[in-house]
Structures are given as C-alpha cells and as structure tokens.
N, C-alpha and C positions, 0 to 999 in steps of 0.2 A: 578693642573688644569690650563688650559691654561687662557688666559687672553681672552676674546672675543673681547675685541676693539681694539686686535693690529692686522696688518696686517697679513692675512694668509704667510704662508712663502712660499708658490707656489703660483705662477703668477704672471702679473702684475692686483693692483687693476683697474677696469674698461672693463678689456680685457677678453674677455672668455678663459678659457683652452684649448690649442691645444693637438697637440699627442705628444709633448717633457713634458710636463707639466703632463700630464694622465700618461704617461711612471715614470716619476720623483716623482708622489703619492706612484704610486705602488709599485715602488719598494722600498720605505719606510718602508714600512707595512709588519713588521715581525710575524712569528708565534708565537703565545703565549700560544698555547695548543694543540691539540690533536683531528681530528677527528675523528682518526682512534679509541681512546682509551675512547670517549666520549661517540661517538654515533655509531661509525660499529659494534662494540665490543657489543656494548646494542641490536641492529638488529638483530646480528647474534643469538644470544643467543633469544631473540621475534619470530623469523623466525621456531621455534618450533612451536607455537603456532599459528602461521599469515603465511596469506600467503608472501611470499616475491616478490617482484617489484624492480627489477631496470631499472627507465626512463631512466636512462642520463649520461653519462660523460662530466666532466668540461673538455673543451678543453685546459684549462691552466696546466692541469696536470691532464688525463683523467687515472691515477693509482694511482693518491692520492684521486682524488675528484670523486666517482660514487655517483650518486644521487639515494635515494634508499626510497620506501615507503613501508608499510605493507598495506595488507588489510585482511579480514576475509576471512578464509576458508570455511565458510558454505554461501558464496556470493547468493544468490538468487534474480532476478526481481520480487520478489513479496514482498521483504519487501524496507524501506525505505534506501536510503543510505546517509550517513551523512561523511563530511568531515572534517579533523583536517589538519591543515597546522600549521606548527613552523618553524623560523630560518628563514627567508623570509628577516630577515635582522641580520646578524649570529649575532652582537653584543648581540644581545635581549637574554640573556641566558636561563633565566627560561620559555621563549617558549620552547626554543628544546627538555630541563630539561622536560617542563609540558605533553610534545605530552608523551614522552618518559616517562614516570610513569605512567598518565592515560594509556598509553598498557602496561604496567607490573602490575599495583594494581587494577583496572577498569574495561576496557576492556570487561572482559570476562563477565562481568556481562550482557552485550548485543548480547551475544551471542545467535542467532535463532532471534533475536528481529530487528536488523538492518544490514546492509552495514557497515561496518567502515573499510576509507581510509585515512590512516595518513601520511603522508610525514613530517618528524619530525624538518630537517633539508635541507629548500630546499637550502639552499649560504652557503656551507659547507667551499668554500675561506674565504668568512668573517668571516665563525664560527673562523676559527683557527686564525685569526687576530686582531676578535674583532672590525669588521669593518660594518659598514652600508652598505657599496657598492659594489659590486664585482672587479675586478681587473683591470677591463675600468674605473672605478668612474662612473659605470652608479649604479643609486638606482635600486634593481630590482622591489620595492614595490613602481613603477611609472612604471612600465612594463610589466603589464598584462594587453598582447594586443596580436592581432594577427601579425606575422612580428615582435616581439618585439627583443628590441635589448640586450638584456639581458639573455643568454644561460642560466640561471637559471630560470626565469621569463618561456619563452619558452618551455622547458621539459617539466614543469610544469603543463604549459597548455596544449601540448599533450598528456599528459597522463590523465590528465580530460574532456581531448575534447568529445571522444565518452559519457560520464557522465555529461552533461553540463545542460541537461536538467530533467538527475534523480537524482540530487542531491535535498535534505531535507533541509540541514544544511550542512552550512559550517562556520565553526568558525578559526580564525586565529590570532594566540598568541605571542603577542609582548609586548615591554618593551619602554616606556620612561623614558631617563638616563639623569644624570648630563650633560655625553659629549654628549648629544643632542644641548646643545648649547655653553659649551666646545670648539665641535670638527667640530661635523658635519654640523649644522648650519653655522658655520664661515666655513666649507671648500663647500658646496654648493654655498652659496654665491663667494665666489672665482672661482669656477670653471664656475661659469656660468656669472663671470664678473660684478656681481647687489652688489650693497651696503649692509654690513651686517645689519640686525636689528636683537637689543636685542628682547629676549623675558622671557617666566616664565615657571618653569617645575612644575609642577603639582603635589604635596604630595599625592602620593595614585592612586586607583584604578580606569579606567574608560573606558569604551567603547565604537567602534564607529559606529554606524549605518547607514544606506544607505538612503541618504535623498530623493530620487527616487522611494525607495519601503519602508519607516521604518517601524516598529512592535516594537511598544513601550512596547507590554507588554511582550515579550519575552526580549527584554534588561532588561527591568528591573527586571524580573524574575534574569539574571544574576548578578546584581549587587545589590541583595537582598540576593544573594547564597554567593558571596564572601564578604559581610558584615561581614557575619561570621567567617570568616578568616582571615583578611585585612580590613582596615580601606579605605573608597571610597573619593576620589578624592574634594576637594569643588571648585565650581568655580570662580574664581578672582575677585578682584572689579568692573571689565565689566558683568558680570556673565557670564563670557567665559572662557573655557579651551583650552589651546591652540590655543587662537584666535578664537575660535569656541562657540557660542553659547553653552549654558547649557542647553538642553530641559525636561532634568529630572537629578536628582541627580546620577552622575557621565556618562552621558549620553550625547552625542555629535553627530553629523549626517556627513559626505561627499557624493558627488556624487563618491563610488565607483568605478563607472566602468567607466564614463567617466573621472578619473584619475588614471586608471590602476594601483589600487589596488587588491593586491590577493584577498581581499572578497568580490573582485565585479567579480571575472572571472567565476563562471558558474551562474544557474538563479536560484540558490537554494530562497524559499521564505523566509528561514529563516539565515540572513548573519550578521555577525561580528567579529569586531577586538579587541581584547584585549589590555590593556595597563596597565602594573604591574609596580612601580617604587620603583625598587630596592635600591636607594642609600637612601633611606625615614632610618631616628632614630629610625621608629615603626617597622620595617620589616626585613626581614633576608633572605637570600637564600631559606628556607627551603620551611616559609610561602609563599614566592613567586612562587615557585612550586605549593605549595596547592591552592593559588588562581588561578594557571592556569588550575588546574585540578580541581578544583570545578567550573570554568566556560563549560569546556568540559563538563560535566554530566550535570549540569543543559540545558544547551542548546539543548543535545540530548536529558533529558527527556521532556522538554517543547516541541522538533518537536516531540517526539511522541503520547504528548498529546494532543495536537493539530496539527493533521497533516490539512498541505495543499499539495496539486499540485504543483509540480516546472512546472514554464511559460517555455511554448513551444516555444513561437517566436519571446525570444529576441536574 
C-alpha cells in the first residue's frame, strides 16, 4: 500500500494537472482483468431473458468498451420503473458483481410488477484497470450533468433522459476501499494541485442519501436488510462517516445532484448509493455481492410498497 503522505509521483505539488500530466496517469494504468470476460460474457448470456441496450461506445477503444444495459421485456407505462446502476466507478467490484447477480438470481421475481433498467457497468475502462477515473482522470461520479465531460457519465444520462421523470427508484452500488485513500484520495488531490488530507475508511456498510429530498425510512429499510448479511458501518469519534454526519446508523446525506452524482440524475423519489467495504476482516467477496443485492430488493420492494410519484419539474 502506498504511503499517503508522500508526494504523488505525477505533478508538481501545488500546481494542477495539465494534459502531459493526464496523458502520463493514463497511461500507467494497466489492465488487470477482463471486461469482455466479466461482464459481456454475463449480458450476453442475461440478454435471453432481458431486453438488451446498447447506449454507448467508449471512444478510447469503442470495440473493447460498448456500454451496455438490460431492461425488462414486459416494459409497460403502467407499472413503476426502477433503476440499478453499478461500476460508475469500475474499481467498486461487487457493484458490477451485485447489478449482475440480482439479474441472474432476482430479477425475475419482478417480473409484471415493475420496470427494471440496470446498467451494470457503466466505466467499463476503469473496470478493467481498477481505476476510479476514466482515462482523462475525470471522476465520472462528479459528472452527472448535462454537457458533462465524462463519455461515461454522458451515455448514461442519455439513455435515462427520456425516463427522468418515471423513474421510482434508483439505487446506485458502490464500494469504499483501502485505496480510497491509498490512491485515489492522494491522486485527486494532485491533480487538482490542493494539499493532501488524511482521512478514515469506514469498517462496513453505509448509505448515502440525498440531503435535498431524504427518506429516512427507506435508507433505513436498507441498512436493516443488509444487517443481515454484513455488519453496517459505525461512525467516527465526530459521529461522522466520511466526514459526513451520521443521521442514522450507517446513514449519511449529499446534495446529489448538485454534485453530479449518478443518484442524483433522474427525479426518482426514492434515491441512493450504496457503500460496501471490501477490504473489512468480517467480509469476503461473496458477502459483498449479497449485500449489494440485498440492497437492490429491498429498496425495490419498499418503492413498491410505498409508492410515490417521481417530481415532474426538476
């Protein structure tokens, strides 16, 4: 593990990253696995069952990277539709892992009941890298916006655009890791020329809410569901997570949309982010899967048990 109080090894401290410096990340960052063998190979074989989507090609290698989402065959405007996003930052594994099992073992239990649109792996670059960022060192999960500069970010939201306002639920499955402040922490700060600050990763499980619109009782609905499975997150001697207030056990808030996070981009009423931490002594690959796919069913049966209206005019 790297050391976080030494100098990042690109740039200079102080000075923001230009385009030799972007250029000089990137091309560092080797592949380390498989997306054709992880997640196409799993799609194609789901694409029996689902309908198959493809938004987008990565222009950095638009026949390695197609961006590809499923959704239900029995699509109807009369029932609710609900959204699952993974890989939104490819390093996060057991997002892509969790989209990708809830449609193979799940799934079809909602079938006639709802909509479901899952784009499992939306930064199929960093999946195979293992990378937060995509291939500029833009974060894409600060890029959900319109104009955004992030080809991943972007698809994304064209393909949800026309659904912006029928969505139910959108849930979005992400991991906090060691090299959160390892890597990426220290290599943000560099690139954007700011002084590094230490911080603390978080043992266990917790989710984040939208401090704009929150619904307390469906977070915690989730983080009552993957108790079960995973051990939930406690918060620091601030009673903060991640620098973030704790408003309930393993429960934290952002202004989503106006930090162009994926589970702020359509008006679903019912929105959040998952955070599974993987590198935890209590947990394991597997269970990390399970708590991501025990956050998807929960979440989808609480918007059906309490449905609301997604807001018309934000």
């Amino acid at each position: 593990m790297k050391d976080p109080e030494a100098t990042y090894p690109i740039g200079t401290p102080g000075t923001p990253w230009g385009d030799a410096e972007i250029s000089r990340w990137s091309r560092q960052q080797i592949v380390r696995r498989s997306y054709a063998d992880d997640v196409l190979s799993v799609i194609e074989q789901l694409a029996q069952r689902f309908e198959y989507v493809e938004y987008g090609r990565l222009d950095v290698d638009p026949l390695q990277y197609p961006l590809q989402a499923l959704r239900s065959r029995d699509w109807s405007d009369e029932l609710p539709t609900m959204l699952v996003t993974g890989g939104v930052h490819g390093y996060e594994t057991s997002g892509v892992l969790g989209a990708l099992r809830f449609l193979e073992v799940a799934a079809d239990a909602y079938a006639g009941r709802v909509n479901l649109l899952v784009a499992p792996c939306v930064s199929p670059w960093g999946y195979e890298r293992i990378q937060r960022w995509n291939h500029a060192a833009i974060d894409p999960n600060r890029s959900f916006r319109a104009n955004s500069p992030s080809q991943e970010a972007a698809a994304l939201w064209s393909l949800v655009e026309p659904l912006r306002s029928k969505i139910s639920m959108h849930i979005d499955l992400h991991e906090t890791t060691d090299t959160d402040e390892s890597e990426f922490r220290p290599a943000l700060a560099a690139r954007d020329g700011e002084p590094f600050e230490p911080g603390e990763i978080p043992d266990g499980f917790y989710v984040v809410d939208d401090s704009d619109q929150p619904q307390a009782e469906f977070q915690n609905a989730i983080i009552h569901a993957v108790a079960q499975v995973t051990h939930i997150a406690d918060a620091d001697a601030n009673g903060e997570i991640i620098g973030s207030p704790a408003v309930a056990p393993g429960v934290i808030r952002y202004p989503l949309r106006s930090l162009g996070l994926c589970a702020g981009m359509t008006n679903a009423p019912y929105r959040t982010t998952t955070e599974v931490y993987p590198d935890s002594p209590r947990t394991d690959p597997e269970t990390c899967i399970a708590a991501q796919m025990a956050a998807v069913t929960t979440a989808i049966d609480f918007a059906l048990e309490h449905p609301m209206r997604p807001a018309l005019g934000e």
